[in-house]
VEXSE-645917 format. One line per 8 residues: number of its first residue (from 1); for each residue x, y, z of N, C-alpha, C. Coordinates in steps of 0.05 Angstrom, whole numbers. Example, Ala and Ser with C-alpha at 12.3 -4.5 7.8 and 13.67 -1.06 7.14 Angstrom:
2
1> 264,-114,156,246,-90,156,264,-66,156  257,-45,142,273,-21,143,258,1,157
***
This chain:
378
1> 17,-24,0,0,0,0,18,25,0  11,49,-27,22,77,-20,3,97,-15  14,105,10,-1,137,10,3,157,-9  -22,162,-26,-9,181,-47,-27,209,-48  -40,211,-22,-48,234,-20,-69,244,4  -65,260,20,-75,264,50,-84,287,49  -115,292,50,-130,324,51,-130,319,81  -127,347,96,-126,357,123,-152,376,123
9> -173,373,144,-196,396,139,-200,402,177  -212,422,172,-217,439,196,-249,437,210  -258,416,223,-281,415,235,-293,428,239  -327,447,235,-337,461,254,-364,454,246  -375,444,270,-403,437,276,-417,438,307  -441,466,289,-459,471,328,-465,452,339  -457,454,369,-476,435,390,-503,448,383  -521,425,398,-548,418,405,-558,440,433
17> -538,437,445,-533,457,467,-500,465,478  -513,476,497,-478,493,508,-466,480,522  -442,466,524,-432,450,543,-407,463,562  -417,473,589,-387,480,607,-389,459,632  -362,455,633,-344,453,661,-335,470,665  -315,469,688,-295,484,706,-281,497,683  -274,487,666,-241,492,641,-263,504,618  -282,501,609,-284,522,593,-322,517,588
25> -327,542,564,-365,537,556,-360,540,533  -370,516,508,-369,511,479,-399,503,468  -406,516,447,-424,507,432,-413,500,402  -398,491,397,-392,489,366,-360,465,375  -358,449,353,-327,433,348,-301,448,353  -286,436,360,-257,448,360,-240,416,352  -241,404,327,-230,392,317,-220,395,290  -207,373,286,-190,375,250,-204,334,245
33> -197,332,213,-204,310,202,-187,303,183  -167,284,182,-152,267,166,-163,246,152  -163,254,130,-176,234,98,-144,227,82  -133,194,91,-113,186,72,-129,169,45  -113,178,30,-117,167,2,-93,141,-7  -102,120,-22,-76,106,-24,-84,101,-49  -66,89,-65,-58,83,-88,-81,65,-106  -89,55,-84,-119,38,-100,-148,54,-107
41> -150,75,-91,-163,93,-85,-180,90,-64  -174,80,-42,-179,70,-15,-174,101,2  -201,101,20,-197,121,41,-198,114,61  -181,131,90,-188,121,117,-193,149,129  -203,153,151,-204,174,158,-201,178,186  -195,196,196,-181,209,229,-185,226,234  -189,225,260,-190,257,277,-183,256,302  -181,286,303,-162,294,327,-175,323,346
49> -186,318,367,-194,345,394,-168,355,405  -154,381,388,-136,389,406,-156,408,426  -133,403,455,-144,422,473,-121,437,485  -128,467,477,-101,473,502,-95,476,516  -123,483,543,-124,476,567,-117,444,584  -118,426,560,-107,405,564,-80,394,560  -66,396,539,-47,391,531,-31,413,520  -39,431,512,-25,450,503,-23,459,466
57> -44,437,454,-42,449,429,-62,455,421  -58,481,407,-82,495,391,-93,480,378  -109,497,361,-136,482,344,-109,482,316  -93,513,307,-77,522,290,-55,503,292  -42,499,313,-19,481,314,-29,453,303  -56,451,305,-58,423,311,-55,417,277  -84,440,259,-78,433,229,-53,443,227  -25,452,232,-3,456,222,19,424,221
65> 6,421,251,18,389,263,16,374,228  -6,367,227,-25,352,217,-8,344,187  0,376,181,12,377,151,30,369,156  52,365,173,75,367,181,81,335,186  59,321,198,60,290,192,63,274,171  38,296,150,31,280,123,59,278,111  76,298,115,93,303,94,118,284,94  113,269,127,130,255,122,125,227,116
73> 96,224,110,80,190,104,86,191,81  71,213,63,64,211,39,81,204,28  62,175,5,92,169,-16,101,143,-14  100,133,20,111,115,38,96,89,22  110,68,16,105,46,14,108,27,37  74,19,48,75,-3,71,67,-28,70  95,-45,69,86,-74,73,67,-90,88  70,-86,116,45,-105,123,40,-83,155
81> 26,-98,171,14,-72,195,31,-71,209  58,-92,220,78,-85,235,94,-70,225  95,-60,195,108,-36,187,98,-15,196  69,-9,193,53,14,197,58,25,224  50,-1,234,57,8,280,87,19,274  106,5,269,134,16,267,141,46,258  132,51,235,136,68,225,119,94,239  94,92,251,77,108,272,97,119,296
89> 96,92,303,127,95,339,150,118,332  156,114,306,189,126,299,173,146,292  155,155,280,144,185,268,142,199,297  127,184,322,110,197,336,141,204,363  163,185,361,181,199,375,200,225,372  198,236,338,199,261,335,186,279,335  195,299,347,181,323,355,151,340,349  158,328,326,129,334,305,100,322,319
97> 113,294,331,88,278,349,78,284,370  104,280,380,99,304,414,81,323,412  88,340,404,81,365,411,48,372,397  39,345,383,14,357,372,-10,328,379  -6,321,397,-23,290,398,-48,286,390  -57,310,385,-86,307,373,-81,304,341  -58,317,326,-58,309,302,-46,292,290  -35,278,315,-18,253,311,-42,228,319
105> -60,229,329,-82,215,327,-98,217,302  -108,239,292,-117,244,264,-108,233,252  -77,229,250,-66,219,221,-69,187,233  -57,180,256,-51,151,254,-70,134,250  -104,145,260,-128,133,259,-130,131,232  -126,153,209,-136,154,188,-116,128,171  -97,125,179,-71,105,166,-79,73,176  -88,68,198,-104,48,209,-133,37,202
113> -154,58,198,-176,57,195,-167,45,154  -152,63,143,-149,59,115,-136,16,109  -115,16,133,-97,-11,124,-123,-43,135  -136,-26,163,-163,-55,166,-189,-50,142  -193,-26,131,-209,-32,106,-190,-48,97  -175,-43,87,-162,-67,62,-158,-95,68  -156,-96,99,-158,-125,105,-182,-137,119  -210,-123,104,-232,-126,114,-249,-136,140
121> -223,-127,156,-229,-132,191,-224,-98,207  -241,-116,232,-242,-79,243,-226,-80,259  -215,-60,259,-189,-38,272,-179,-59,293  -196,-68,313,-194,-77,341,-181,-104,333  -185,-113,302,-181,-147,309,-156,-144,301  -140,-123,284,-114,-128,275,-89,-126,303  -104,-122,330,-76,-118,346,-85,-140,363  -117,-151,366,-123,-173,382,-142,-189,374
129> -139,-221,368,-157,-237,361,-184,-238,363  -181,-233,394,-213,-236,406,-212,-213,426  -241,-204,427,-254,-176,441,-243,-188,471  -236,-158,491,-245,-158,520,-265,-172,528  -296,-156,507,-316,-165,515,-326,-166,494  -356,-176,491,-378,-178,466,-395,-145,473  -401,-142,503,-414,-116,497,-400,-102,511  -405,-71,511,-390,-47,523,-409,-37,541
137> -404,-16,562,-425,-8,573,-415,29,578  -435,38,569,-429,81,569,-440,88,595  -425,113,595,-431,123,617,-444,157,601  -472,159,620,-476,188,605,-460,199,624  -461,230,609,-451,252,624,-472,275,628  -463,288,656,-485,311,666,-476,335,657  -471,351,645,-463,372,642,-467,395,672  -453,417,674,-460,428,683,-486,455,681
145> -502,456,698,-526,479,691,-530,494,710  -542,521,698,-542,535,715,-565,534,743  -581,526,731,-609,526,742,-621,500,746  -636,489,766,-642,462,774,-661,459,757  -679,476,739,-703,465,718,-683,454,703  -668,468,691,-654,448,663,-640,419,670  -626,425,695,-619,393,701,-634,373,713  -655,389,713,-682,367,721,-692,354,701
153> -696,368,679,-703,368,644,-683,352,636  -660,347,641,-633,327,627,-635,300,643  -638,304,669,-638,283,681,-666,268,675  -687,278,670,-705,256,648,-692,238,631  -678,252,615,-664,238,592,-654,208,600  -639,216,622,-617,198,637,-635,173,643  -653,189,662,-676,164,661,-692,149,653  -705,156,627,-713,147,593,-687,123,585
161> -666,136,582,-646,118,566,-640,97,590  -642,92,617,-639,64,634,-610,65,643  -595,87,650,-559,85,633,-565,74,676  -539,55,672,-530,45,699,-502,61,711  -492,79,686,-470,93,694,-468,127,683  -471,145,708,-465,171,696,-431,188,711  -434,205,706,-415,231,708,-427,259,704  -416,266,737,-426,288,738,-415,312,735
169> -412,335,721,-387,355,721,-392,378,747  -383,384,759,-381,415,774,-365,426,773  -368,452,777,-349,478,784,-340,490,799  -356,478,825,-353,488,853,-356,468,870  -350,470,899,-362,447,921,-388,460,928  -396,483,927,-419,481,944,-444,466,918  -444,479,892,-466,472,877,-457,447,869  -432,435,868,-432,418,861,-443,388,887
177> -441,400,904,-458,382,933,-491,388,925  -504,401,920,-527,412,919,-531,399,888  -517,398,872,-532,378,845,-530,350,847  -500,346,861,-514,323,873,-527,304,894  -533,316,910,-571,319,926,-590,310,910  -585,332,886,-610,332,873,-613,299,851  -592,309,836,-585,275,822,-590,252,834  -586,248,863,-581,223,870,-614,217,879
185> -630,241,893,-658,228,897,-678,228,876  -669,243,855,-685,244,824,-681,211,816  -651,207,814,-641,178,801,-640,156,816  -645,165,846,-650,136,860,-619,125,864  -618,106,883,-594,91,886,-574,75,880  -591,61,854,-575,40,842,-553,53,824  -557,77,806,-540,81,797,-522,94,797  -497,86,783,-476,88,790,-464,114,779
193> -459,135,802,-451,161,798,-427,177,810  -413,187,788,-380,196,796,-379,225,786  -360,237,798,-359,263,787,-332,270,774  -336,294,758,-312,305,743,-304,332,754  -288,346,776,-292,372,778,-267,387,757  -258,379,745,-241,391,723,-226,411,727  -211,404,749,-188,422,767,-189,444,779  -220,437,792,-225,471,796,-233,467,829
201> -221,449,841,-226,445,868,-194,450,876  -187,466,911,-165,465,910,-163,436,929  -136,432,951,-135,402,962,-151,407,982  -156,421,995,-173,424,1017,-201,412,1014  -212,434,993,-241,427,987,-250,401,973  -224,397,959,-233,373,954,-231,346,971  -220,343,987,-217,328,1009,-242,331,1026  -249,350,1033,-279,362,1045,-307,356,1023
209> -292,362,1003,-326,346,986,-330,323,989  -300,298,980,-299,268,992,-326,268,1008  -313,278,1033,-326,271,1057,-355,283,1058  -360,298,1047,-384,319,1052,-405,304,1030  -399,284,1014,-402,276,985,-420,242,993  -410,232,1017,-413,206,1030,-437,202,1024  -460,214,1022,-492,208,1029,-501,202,1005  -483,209,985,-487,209,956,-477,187,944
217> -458,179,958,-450,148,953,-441,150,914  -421,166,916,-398,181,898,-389,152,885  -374,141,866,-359,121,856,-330,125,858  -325,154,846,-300,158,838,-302,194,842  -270,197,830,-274,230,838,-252,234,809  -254,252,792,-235,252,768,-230,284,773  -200,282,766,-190,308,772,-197,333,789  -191,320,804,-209,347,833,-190,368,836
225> -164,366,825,-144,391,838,-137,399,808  -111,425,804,-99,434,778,-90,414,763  -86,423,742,-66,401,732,-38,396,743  -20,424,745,1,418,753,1,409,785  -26,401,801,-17,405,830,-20,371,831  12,361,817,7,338,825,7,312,854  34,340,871,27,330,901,14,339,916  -10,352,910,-35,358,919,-57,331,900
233> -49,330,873,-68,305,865,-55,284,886  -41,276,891,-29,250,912,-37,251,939  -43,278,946,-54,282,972,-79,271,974  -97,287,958,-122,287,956,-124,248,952  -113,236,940,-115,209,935,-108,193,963  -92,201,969,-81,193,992,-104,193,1025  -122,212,1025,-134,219,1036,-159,206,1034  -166,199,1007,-196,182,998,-202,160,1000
241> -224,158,1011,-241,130,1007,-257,123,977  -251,139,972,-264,131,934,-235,141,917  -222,115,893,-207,125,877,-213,145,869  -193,163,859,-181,185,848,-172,176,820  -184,194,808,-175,196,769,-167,216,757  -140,209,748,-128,238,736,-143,243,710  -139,264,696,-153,271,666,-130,280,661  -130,312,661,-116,334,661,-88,332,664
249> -84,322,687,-62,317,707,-45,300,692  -51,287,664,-35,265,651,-13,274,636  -21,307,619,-1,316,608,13,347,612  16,337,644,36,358,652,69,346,633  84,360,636,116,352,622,127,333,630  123,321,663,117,295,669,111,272,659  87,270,640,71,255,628,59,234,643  33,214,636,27,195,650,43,188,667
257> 71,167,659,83,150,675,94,153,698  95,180,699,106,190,730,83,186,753  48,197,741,31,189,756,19,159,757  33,143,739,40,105,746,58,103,766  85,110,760,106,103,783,106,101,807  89,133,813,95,153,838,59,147,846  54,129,839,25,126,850,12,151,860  4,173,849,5,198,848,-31,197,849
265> -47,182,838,-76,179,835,-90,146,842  -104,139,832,-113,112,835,-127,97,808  -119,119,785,-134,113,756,-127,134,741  -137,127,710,-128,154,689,-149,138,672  -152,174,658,-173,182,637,-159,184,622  -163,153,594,-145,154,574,-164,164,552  -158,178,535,-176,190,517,-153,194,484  -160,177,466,-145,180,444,-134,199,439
273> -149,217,434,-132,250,422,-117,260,442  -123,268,465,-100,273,479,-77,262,489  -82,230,482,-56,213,493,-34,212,465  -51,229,438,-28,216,415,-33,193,409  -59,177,414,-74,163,385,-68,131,398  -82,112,386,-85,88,392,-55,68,409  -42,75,385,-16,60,399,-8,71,433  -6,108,424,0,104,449,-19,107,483
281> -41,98,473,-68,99,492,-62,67,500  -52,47,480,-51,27,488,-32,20,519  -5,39,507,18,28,515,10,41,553  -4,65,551,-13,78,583,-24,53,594  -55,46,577,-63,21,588,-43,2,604  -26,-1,582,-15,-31,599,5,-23,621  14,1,627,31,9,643,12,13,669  -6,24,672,-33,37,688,-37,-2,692
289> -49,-12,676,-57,-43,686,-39,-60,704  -4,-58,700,14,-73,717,7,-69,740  2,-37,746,5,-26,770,-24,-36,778  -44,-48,768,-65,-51,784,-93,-19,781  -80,3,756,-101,28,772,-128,20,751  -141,31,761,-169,43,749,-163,54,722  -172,43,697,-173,55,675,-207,63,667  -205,82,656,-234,88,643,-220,99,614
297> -237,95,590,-250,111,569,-248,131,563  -240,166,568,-253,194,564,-264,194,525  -281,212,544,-291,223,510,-285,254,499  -282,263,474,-279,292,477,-306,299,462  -306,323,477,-329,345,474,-336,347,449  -359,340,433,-362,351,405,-351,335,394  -340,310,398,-327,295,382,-345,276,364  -344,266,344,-360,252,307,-357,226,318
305> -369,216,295,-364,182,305,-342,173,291  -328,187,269,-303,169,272,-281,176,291  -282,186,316,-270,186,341,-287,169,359  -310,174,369,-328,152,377,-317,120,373  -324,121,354,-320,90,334,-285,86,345  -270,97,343,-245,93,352,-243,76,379  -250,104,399,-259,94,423,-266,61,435  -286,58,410,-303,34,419,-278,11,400
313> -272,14,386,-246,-7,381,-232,-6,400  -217,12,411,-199,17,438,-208,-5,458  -230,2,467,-246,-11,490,-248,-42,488  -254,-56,459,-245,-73,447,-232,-88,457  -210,-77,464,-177,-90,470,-164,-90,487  -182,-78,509,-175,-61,536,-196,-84,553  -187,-100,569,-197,-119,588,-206,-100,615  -220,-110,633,-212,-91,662,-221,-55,659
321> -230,-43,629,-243,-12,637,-262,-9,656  -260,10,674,-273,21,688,-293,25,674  -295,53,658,-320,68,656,-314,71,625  -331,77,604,-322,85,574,-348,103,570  -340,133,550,-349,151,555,-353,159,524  -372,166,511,-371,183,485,-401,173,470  -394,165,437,-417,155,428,-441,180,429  -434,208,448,-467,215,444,-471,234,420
329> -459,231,389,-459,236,366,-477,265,368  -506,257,351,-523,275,353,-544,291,374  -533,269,396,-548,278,420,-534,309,428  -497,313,420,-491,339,425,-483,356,398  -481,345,378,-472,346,356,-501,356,333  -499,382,318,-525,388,297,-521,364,273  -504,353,274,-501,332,257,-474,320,258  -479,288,250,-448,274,250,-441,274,225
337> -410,267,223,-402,260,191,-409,231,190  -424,214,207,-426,184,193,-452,179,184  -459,159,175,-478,144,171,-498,128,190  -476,119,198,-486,101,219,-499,113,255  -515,97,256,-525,114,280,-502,91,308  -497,112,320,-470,100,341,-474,110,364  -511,110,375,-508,115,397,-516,86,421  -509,83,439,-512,58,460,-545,53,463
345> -550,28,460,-577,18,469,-592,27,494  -611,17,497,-623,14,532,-609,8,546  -598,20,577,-579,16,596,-548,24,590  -542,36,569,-512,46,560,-502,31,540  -510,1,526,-505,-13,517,-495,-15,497  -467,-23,483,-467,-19,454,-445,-47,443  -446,-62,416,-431,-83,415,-404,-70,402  -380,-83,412,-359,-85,395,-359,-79,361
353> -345,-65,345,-350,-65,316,-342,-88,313  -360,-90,284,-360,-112,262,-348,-113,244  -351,-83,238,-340,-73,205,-318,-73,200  -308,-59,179,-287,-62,176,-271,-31,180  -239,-35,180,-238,-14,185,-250,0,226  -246,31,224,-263,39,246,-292,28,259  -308,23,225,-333,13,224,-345,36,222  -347,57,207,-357,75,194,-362,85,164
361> -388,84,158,-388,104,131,-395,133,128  -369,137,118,-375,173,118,-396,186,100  -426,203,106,-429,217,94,-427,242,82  -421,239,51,-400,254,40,-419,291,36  -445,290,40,-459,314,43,-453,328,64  -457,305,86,-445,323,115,-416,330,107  -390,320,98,-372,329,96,-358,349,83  -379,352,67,-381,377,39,-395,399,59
369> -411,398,79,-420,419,96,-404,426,114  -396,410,132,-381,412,151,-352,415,156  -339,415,135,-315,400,138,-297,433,114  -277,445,134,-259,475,114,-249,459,113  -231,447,80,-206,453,71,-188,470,87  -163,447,93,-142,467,109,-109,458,87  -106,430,89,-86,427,66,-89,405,58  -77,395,38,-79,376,12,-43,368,12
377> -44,341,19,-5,331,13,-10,312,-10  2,319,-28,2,295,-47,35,290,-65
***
């Protein structure tokens, strides 16, 4: 197989509604989309959520990344998929990788998604025979609101769809104690509810919500302190009766492995685009698994279903996830680029892909709407 030609485009599509946490309030995409072309006239396609409250790369860096990858694929003649992984590892340890992981996900998904079309199996089966599991299970998410009618109005939803697993976002301890009050006697007991405060708690308060949090019968707690306050994240862990999950906290200059080593949390929010794309979401997995922590799923904001669809190959191959998060396409999205409808059954439910490839077909109307031209490598 040659890559003989890679269009780079610039995502933008309105939410359904406004989505804030602690870190920021978005109604529209902040992504890019990688379409490889190869020599047969075979397409794969990729994408990438830079964030730079998260990692540090723009939306601009990310399409500059992006070009800056192609230029060194394009052309490339690949023998079989242990070339492809190879040749990914060695791209993604120069600088070009580093520094842009969301568009180093774009491209590598799109180079992956393109090589299991051709070998008419999906994504998940080329690195492992057989699934984790046959089904997956989602977790919705609560957004944050201002006013208890609207999250009274959402939390219907929650309860319509049967989900056994949510996430709650806050911004504060006091409203964030007071929504969930409200959540837990609206939703009753059985289900299973964690929160996200998205670094906007300092160690104190968050140690005091723990405890203040008890009656609510909390699961987990995901990033309760800054990013950089990582011996305040170790405190705060240190201190809890419910694991602790980094998000944020993963790509300080540090990186994951220091919060593996230094037992710094009790789990991590692995999320494709910010970890720099399949391979290396894998390789956290298995480092995070030796040690025994809590892995979950993340999903990004506004993200299509060929990130979705990613996700759920990921999960695939990933034994032991905690929690797996995304899939809610059009529920936040005015439209997806797929075809396929990719949202979870009754109770969160969704099966492993079949297809081939990601397991997506792109439609090419939505992509002609949605989708700027940013560059063309050929």
């Amino acid at each position: 197989m040659r890559i003989e030609k890679i269009k780079i485009y610039n995502l933008k599509i309105p939410f359904r509604l406004k989505i804030t946490h602690g870190l920021y309030t978005r109604n529209h995409t902040e992504a890019i989309v990688v379409v490889n072309h190869d020599d047969k006239g075979n397409k794969g396609y990729g994408e990438g959520t830079p964030r730079n409250f998260v990692t540090g790369e723009t939306l601009n860096e990310c399409l500059r990344g992006a070009k800056a990858l192609s230029l060194e694929i394009i052309g490339k003649e690949i023998n079989s998929f242990d070339d492809l992984k190879y040749s990914l590892a060695t791209l993604w340890r120069k600088e070009k990788g580093v520094l842009h992981p969301a568009a180093f996900c774009a491209v590598e998904l799109s180079l992956f998604d393109l090589w299991a079309r051709k070998e008419k199996a999906p994504l998940w089966k080329l690195f492992d025979e057989t699934s984790a599991s046959n089904i997956l299970k989602y977790s919705g998410i609560v957004p944050y609101f201002e006013n208890e009618i609207d999250l009274l109005k959402f939390l219907d939803l929650i309860t319509e769809s049967k989900l056994q697993f949510i996430k709650v976002k806050i911004i504060d301890k006091i409203s964030g104690l007071s929504h969930l009050k409200l959540i837990r006697e609206k939703l009753g007991k059985d289900i299973n509810i964690r929160v996200d405060a998205n670094a906007v708690l300092n160690v104190k308060d968050a140690i005091s919500f723990i405890k203040e949090a008890r009656p609510y019968k909390i699961s987990a707690l995901e990033q309760p302190v800054a990013k950089d306050d990582l011996m305040g994240l170790k405190k705060v862990s240190q201190s809890s009766d419910i694991p602790i999950i980094a998000d944020e906290s993963m790509y300080t200059s540090y990186g994951p492995s220091f919060l593996i080593e230094n037992e710094i949390c009790h789990g991590l929010n692995i999320r494709l685009s910010s970890c720099g794309g399949f391979q290396n979401a894998i390789n956290i997995w298995k480092q995070a698994r030796s040690k025994k922590m809590i892995c979950m799923i993340g999903a990004h904001v506004g993200e299509t279903g060929i990130l979705s669809l990613a996700g759920r190959n990921f999960a695939a191959i990933c034994p032991g996830i905690k929690y797996i998060e995304g899939s809610y396409s059009t529920i936040v999205l005015k439209e997806d680029l797929v075809k396929e409808n990719i949202f979870f059954d009754s109770k969160g439910c969704a099966s492993v892909p079949a297809e081939p490839g990601l397991g997506i077909t792109n439609g090419e109307a939505a992509i002609r709407k949605w989708l700027v031209p940013y560059a063309t490598v050929a």
